[in-house]
C-alpha positions as a Python dict, from the first residue, in 0.01 Angstrom:
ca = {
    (1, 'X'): (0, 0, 0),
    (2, 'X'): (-350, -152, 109),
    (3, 'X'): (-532, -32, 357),
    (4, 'X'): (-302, 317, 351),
    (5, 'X'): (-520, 537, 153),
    (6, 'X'): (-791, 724, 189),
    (7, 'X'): (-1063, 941, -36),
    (8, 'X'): (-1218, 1161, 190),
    (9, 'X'): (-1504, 1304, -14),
    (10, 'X'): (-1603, 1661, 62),
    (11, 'X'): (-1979, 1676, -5),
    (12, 'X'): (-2169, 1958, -10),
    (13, 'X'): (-2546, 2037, -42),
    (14, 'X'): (-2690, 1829, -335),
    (15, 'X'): (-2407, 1784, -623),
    (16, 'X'): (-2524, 1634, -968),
    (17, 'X'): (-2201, 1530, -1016),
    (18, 'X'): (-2146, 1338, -673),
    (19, 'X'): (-2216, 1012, -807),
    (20, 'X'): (-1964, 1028, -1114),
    (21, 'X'): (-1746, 1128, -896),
    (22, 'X'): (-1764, 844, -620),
    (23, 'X'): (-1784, 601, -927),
    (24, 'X'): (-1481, 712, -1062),
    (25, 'X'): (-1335, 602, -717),
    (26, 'X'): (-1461, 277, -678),
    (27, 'X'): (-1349, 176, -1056),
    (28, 'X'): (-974, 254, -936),
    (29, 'X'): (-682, 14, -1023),
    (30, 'X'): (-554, 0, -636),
    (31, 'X'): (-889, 30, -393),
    (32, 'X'): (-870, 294, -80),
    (33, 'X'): (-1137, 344, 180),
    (34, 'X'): (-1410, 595, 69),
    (35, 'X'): (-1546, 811, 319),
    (36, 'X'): (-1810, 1095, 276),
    (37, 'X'): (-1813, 1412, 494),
    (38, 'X'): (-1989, 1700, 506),
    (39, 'X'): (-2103, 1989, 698),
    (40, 'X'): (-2454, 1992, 489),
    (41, 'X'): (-2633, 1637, 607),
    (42, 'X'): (-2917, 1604, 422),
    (43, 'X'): (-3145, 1314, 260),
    (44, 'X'): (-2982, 1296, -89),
    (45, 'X'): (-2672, 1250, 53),
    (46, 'X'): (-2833, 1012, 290),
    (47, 'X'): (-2929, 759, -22),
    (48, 'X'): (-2598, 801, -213),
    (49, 'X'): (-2431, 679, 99),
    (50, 'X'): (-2676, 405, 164),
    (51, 'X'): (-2668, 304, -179),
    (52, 'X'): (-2279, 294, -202),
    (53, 'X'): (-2265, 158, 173),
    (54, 'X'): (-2037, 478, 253),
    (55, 'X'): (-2011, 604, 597),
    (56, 'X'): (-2072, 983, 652),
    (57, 'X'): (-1892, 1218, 863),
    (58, 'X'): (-2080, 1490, 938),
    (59, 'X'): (-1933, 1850, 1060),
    (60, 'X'): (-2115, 1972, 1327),
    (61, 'X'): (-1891, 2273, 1414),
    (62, 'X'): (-1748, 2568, 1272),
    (63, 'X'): (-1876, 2600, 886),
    (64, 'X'): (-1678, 2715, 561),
    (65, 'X'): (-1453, 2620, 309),
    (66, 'X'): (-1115, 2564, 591),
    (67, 'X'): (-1308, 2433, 845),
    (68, 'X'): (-1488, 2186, 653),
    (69, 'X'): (-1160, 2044, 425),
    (70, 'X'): (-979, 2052, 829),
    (71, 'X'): (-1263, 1812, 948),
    (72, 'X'): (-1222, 1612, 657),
    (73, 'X'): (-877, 1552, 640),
    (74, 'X'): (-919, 1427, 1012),
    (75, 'X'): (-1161, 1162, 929),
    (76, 'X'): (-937, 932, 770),
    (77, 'X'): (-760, 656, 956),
    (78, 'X'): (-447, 611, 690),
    (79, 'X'): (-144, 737, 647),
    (80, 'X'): (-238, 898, 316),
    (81, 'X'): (-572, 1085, 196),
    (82, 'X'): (-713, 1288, -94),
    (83, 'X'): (-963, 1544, -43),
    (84, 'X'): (-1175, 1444, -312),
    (85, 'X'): (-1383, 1725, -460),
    (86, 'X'): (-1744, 1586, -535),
    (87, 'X'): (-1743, 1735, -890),
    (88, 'X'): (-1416, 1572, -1011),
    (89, 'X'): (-1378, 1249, -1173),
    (90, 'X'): (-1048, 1085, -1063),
    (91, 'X'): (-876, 867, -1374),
    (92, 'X'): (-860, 477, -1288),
    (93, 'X'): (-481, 492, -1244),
    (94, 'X'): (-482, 804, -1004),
    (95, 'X'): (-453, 542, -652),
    (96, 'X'): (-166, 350, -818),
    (97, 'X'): (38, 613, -951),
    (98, 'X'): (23, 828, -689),
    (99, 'X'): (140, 602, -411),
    (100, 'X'): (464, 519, -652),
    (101, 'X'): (733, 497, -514),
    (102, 'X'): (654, 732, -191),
    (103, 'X'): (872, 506, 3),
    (104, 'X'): (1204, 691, -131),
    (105, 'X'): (1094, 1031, -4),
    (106, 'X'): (996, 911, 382),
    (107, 'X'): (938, 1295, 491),
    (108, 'X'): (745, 1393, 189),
    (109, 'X'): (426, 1645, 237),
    (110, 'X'): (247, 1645, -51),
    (111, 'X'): (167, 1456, -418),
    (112, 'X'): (23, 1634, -685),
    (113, 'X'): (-70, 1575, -1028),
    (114, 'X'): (-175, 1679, -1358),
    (115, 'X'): (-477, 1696, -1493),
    (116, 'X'): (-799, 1809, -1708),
    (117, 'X'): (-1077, 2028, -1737),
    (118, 'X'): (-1441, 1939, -1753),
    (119, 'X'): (-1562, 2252, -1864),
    (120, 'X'): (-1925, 2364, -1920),
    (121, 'X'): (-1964, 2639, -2129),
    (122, 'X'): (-2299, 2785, -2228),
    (123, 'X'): (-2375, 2580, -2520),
    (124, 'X'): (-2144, 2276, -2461),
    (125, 'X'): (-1925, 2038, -2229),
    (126, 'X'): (-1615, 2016, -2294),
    (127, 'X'): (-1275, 1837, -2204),
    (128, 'X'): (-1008, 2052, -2247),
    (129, 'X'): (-647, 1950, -2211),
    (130, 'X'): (-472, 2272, -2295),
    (131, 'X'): (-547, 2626, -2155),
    (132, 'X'): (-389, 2925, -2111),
    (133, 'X'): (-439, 2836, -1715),
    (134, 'X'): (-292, 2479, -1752),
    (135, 'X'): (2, 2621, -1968),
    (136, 'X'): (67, 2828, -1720),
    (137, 'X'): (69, 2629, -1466),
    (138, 'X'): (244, 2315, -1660),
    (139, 'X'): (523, 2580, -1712),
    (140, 'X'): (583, 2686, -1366),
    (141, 'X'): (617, 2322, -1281),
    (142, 'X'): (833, 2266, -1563),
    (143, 'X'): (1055, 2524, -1440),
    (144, 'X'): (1072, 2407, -1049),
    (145, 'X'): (1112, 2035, -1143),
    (146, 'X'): (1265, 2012, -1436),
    (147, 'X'): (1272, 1655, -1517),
    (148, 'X'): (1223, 1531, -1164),
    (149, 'X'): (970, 1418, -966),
    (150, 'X'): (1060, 1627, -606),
    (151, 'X'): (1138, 1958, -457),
    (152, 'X'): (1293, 1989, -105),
    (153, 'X'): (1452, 2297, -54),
    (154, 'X'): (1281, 2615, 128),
    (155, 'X'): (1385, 2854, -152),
    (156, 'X'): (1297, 2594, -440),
    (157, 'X'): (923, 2567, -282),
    (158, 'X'): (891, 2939, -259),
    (159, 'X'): (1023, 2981, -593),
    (160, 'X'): (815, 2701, -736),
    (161, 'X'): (513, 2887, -557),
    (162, 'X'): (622, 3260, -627),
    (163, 'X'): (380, 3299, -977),
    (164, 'X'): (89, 3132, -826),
    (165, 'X'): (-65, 2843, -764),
    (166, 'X'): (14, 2555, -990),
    (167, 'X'): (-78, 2260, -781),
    (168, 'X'): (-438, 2127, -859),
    (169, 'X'): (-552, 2115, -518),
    (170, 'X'): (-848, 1830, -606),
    (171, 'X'): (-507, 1596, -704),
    (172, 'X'): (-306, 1656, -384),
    (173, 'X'): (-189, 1290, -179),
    (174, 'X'): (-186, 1436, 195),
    (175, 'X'): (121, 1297, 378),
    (176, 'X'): (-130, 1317, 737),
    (177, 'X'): (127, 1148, 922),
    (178, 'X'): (379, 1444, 881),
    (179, 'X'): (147, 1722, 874),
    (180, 'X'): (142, 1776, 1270),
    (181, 'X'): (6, 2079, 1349),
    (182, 'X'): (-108, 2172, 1003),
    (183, 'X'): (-430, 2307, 903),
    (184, 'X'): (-607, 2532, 622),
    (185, 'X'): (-663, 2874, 698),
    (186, 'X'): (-988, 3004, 815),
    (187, 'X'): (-926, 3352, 655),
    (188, 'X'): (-903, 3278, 270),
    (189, 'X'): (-1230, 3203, 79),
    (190, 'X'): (-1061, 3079, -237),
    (191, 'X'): (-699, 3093, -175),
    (192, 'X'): (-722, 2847, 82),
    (193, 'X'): (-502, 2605, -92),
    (194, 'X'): (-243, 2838, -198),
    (195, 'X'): (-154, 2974, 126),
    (196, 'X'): (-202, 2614, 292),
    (197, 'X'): (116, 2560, 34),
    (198, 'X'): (309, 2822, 151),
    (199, 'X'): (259, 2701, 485),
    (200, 'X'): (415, 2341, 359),
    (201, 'X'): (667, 2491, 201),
    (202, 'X'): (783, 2645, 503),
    (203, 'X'): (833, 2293, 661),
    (204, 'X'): (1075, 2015, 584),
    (205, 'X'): (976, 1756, 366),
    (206, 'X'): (943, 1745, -22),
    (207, 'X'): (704, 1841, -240),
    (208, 'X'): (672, 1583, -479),
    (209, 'X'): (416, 1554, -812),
    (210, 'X'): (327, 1276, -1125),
    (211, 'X'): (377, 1467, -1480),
    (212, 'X'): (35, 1244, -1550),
    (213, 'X'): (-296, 1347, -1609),
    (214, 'X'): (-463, 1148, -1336),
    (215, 'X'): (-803, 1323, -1289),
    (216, 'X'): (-1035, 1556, -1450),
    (217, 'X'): (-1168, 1889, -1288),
    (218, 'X'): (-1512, 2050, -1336),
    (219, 'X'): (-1542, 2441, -1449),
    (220, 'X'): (-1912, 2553, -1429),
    (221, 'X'): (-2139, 2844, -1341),
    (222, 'X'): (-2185, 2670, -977),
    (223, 'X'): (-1839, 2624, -892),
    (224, 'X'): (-1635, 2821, -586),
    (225, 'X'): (-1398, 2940, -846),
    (226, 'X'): (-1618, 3070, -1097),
    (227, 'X'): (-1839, 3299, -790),
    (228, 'X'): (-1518, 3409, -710),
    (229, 'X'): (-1376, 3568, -966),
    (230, 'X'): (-1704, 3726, -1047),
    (231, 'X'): (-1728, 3881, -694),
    (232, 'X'): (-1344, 3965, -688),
    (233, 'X'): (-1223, 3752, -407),
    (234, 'X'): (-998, 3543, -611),
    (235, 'X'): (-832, 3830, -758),
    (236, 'X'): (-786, 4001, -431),
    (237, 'X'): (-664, 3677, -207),
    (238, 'X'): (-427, 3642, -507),
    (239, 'X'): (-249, 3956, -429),
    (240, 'X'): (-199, 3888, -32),
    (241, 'X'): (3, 3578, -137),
    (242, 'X'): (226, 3709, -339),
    (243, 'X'): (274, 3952, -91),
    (244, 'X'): (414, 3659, 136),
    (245, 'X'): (626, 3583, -170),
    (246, 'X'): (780, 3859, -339),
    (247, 'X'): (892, 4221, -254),
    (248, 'X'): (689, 4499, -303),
    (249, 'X'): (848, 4634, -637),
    (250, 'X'): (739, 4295, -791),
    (251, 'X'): (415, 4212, -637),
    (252, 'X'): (196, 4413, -886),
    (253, 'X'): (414, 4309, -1223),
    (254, 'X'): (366, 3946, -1115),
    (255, 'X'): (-48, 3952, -973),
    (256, 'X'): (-117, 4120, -1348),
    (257, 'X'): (135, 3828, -1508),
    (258, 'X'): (-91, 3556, -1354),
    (259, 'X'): (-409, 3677, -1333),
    (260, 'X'): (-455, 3671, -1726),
    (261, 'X'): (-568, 3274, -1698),
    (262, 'X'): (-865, 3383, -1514),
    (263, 'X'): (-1019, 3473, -1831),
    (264, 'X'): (-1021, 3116, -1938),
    (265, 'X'): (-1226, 3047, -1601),
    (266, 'X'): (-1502, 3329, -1712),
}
């Protein structure tokens, strides 16, 4: 599996958290090339790629959230990449695991995993391992796996899909090599990755996913998620998907269902 990876760092601006982040790469089990790109080049990013001896990719056309993770997830020469979000930290065993056993499912899409939350509250950081959001979500995996490790089907997808978002999009293994044609939409600001999953799910291949916690994602007052929920965009991208998903009757009872975990976000 050498040589067949890829962490494609999105970088943006100046992150504090960039260089736990890149370290937590470089201390994995199984190595994978490490590549920075960005749309923001700039001399902080400059030295943390000269003192890591990282090449940089730098965006030089269209700008935003889509546009940026489509540039990245170009970049990479391997069969296999993670968009690694700069204020993560991925677990030492997240390389290994994740490229287990990938060569029974040939056609797969995606690989996603479980994880934690780095969250920083007013007073304190903290790691939390339960929320309401990740029992949620832990649930509607639950329910669309079972005890497996794959999903195939169109309707088992859309099903798995039909409550929300449950894959942690930080985690996701990109199968590049069967993704022709494939690319986030421009139109979402948050959503990006849900509807980029409903896209997926339209295709043939499997979804497959680790029941490990294999990384840990950041919560704070600077994060895309956080401004978006305050301004309302989450909220309202939330309800075009499950318009893609559900029937009118039962778009409203399910939007109000799953939009109670945004509190633990707030």
């Amino acid at each position: 599996m050498l040589n067949k990876h890829t962490f494609v760092v999105l970088a943006y601006k100046e992150s504090p958290f960039l260089e736990d982040c890149l370290q937590s790469l470089f201390a994995q089990t199984m190595s994978s090339e490490i590549i920075l790109a960005t749309s923001t080049p700039n001399a902080f990013l400059q030295k943390i790629a000269e003192k890591y001896d990282l090449e940089i990719k730098i965006n030089t056309g269209e700008k935003g959230l889509a546009p940026d993770w489509n540039f990245a997830l170009k970049q990479a020469q391997t069969e296999y990449v993670t968009l690694a979000h700069q204020d993560d930290i991925y677990l030492p065993n997240y390389t290994k695991e994740m490229l287990k056993d990938l060569e029974k499912y040939p056609n797969f899409l995606l690989k996603f995993c479980d994880y934690q939350e780095i969250y920083h509250g007013l007073k304190e950081t903290k790691l939390r391992t339960w929320t309401l959001n990740l029992l949620i979500k832990r649930l509607l995996i639950f329910f669309s796996f079972f005890f497996g490790s794959s999903i195939s089907s169109l309707a088992s997808k859309k099903r798995f899909l039909g409550l929300g978002s449950p894959i942690p999009c930080p985690s996701v293994l990109y199968h590049v090599t069967k993704l022709k044609n494939f690319a986030f939409s421009n139109q979402f600001r948050i959503n990006v990755d849900w509807i980029a999953w409903i896209d997926l799910a339209n295709r043939q291949g499997e979804f497959l996913k680790s029941s490990q916690i294999l990384m840990q994602h950041r919560i704070h007052a600077g994060s895309e998620t956080t401004r978006g929920l305050q301004d309302h965009i989450r909220q309202d991208e939330d309800f075009i998907c499950f318009e893609k998903l559900w029937p009118k009757p039962l778009v409203k009872f399910f939007y109000s269902l799953y939009s109670i975990s945004y509190r633990t976000n707030s």
